[in-house]
N, C-alpha and C positions, 0 to 999 in steps of 0.2 A: 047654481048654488050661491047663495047671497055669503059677504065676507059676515067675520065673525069679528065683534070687538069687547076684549077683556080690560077690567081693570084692577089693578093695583096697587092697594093702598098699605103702607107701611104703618100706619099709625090710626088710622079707621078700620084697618082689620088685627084681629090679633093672631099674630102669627104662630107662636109656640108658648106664649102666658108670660112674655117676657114685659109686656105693659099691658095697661090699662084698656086697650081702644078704644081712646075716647079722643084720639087728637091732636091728646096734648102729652103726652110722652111716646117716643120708641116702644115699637111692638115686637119689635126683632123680627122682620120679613127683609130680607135682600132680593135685589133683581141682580141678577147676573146676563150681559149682554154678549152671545155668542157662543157656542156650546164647541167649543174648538180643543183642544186637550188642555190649553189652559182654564178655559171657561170650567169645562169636565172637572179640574182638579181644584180650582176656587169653589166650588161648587159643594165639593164633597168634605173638603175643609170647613165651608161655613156652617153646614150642615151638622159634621161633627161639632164642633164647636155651641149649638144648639138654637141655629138660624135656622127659620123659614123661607126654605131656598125658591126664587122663580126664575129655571134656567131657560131662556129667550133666544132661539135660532132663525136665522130666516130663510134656511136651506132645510129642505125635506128631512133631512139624519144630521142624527150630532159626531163629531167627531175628526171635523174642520180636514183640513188635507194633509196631517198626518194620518189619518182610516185611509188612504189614496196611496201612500206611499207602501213602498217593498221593505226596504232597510233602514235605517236611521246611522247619521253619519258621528262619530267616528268609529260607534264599537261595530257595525254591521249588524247588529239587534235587530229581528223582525219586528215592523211597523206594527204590525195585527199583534205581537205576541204581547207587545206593551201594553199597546190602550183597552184590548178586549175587556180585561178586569175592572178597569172603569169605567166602558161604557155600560157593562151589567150589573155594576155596585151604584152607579146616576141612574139607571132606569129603575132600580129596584128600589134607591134608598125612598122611603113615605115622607120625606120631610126635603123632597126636591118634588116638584114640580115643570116638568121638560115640557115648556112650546115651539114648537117646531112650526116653518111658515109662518113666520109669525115677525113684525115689524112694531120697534116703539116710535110711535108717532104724537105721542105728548107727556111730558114731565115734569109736576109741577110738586112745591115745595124744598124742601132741604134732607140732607141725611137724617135718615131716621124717623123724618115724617114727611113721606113723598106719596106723592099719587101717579102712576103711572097708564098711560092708557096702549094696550095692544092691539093691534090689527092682524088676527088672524086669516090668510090664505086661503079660499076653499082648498079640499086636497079632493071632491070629488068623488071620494071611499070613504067605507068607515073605516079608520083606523083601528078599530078594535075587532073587526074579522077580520081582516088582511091578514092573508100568509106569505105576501108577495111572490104570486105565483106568476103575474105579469100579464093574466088573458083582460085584464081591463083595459092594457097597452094595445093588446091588438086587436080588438074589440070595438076603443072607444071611436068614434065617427066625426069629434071634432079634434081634439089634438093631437092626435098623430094618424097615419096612413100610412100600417107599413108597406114595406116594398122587397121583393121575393130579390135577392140578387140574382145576375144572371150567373148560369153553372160557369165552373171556372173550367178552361180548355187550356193545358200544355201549349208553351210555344214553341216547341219542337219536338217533331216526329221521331220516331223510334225508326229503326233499321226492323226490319222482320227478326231476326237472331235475339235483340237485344228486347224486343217487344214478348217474343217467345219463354225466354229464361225470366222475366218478367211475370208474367200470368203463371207462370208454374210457380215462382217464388208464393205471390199473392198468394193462389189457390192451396196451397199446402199448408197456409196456417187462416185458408178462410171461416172456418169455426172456432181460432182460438179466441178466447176472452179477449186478450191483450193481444190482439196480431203485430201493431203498428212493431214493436219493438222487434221482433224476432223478424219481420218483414227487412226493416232496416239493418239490421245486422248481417245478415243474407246477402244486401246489395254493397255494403261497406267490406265485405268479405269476397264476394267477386270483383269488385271494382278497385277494392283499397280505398276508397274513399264514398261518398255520398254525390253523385253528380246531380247537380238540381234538375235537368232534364227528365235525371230516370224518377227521382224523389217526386213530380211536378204528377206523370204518369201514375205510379203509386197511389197517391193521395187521390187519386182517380177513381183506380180500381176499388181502391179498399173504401172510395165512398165517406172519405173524411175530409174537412176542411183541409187546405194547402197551409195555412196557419197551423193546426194544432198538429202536424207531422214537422213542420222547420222550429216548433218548438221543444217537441221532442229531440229531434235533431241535434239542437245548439244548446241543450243541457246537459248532456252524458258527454265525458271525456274521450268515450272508446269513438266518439263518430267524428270527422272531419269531413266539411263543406268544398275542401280544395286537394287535388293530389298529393298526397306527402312522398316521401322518401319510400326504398326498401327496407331502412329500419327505423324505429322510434324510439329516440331519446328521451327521457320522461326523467325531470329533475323534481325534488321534493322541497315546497315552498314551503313546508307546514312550520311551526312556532319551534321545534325541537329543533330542526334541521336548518331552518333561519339563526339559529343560536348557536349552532355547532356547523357553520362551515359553509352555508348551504350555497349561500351566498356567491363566495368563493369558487365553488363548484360549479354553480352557473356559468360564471363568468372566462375560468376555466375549457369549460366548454363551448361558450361563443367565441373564444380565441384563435379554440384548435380548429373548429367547425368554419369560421369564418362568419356565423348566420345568429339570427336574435331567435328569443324563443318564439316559436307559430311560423318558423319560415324554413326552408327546405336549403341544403346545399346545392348548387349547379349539375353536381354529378346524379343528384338524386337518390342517394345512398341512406341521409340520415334526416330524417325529420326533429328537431328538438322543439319540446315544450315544458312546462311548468305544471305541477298538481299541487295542490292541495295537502295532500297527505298520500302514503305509498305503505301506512303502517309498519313503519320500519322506524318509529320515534327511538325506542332504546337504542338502534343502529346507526343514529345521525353521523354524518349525511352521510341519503340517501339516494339511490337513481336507479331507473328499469329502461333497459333497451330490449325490446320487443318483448315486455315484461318480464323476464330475468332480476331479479334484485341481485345489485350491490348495495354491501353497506359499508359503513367505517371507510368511506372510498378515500382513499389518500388522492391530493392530484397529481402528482408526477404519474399515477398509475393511472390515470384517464388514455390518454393515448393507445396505450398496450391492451386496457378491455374495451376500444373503439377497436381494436384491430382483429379483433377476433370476431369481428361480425363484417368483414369484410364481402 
């Protein structure tokens, strides 16, 4: 498929009736280089503003490597939740113009009466049936050859016993919808914790990537990767309980404990960590040892309800 080359004239075309096209004044046509969430947002500014926008990427999608990112730093705002509205308010607006693949490779004239020339990319599809379902990817017979990984094999063998209570777990939620979860909670509930050996097995049986069960895994509170303690200490980090004490508490409790949060004491008795929230906002501060809420915890009284779970 032979490259494609556009041009771009600011003042030989007329962009939105804002000049003459004839040359020799401004037609109101912008090129905007980079379609990145700033490009994105210049873009829809010039636009309103009542430019004839030409937004110019030379990456297949717009939306530069904040579309890439999870959170945005300081408030912890989803990356997606932000830019989605822009990227659907630039594809949609008629008075933008998105090339994508595409490279400026000559610029001639001044602001407002420039000529621009682009070089667009084969992409190979047509972009206007694409539903990116991806069988062109493994299909296509020059740029890519995919390759089947090989099946992934546990690095350690189960005991018979342990292999046993195993396959009954699996097999007793092999028709649910969702098994991975209640699979896991079964082995976190005979084990006390998640040993990656049995998890490795698991992901085996139930015939899913090792990936998407260690992601399940390391997103829920109730699961832990490493043997904890016989009880769990759970202090509440949330915004209420940060503002009334929480802190304190914490601190509090790695004194008496002796240990930081996520780590176990020697005797094995108390595992302490940190959440999020414990719903217990109007009772700051908050804390659950083997779920049990206390609230309004005073800390001279930490020690006396540590002892009661002896």
């Amino acid at each position: 498929m032979s490259t494609d080359n556009a041009t771009i004239a600011s003042a030989n075309a007329n962009g939105n009736g804002n000049g003459n096209g004839n040359g020799e004044q401004p037609c109101g046509a912008v090129l905007v280089c980079g379609a990145g969430v700033a490009g994105i947002q210049a873009s829809l500014d010039l636009s309103a503003a009542g430019f004839r926008v030409y937004l110019v990427e030379e990456s297949p999608t717009i939306g530069g490597n904040m579309a890439r990112l999870d959170k945005t730093f300081p408030t912890g705002d989803c990356a997606t939740c932000i830019i989605s509205p822009k990227l659907v308010e630039c594809m949609r607006e008629l008075n933008i113009e998105t090339i994508t693949m595409a490279d400026v490779v000559a610029l001639e004239g001044e602001a407002g009466n420039f000529r621009a020339e682009i070089r667009k990319r084969p992409r190979s599809v047509d972009a206007n049936k694409c539903t990116g379902c991806g069988d062109c990817w493994e299909h296509c017979p020059v740029y890519s050859v995919p390759e089947v990984p090989e099946p992934f094999h546990p690095l350690e063998p189960l005991d018979e016993a342990e292999s046993t209570a195993l396959d009954e777990i699996v097999e007793r939620h092999r028709d649910d919808p969702g098994a991975m979860m209640p699979v896991l909670q079964e082995i976190s509930e005979v084990h006390g914790y998640l040993p990656r050996r049995i998890v490795e097995h698991a992901a085996c049986r139930m015939e899913v990537p090792l990936a998407d069960v260690l992601r399940v895994a390391s997103f829920y509170d109730e699961f832990r990767m490493q043997p904890g303690g016989r009880h769990v200490v759970e202090v509440c980090n949330g915004t209420s309980c940060h503002a009334k004490g929480g802190v304190a508490l914490l601190a509090k409790l790695q004194q008496h404990l002796g240990i930081s949060p996520g780590e176990t004491d020697p005797q094995r008795r108390f595992t302490l960590r940190t959440v999020r929230c414990l719903g217990l906002c109007g009772l700051s501060p908050a804390m659950k040892v083997d779920g049990r809420g206390f609230a309004e915890v005073d800390l001279d009284k930490v020690p006396e309800i540590l002892e009661q779970f002896a």
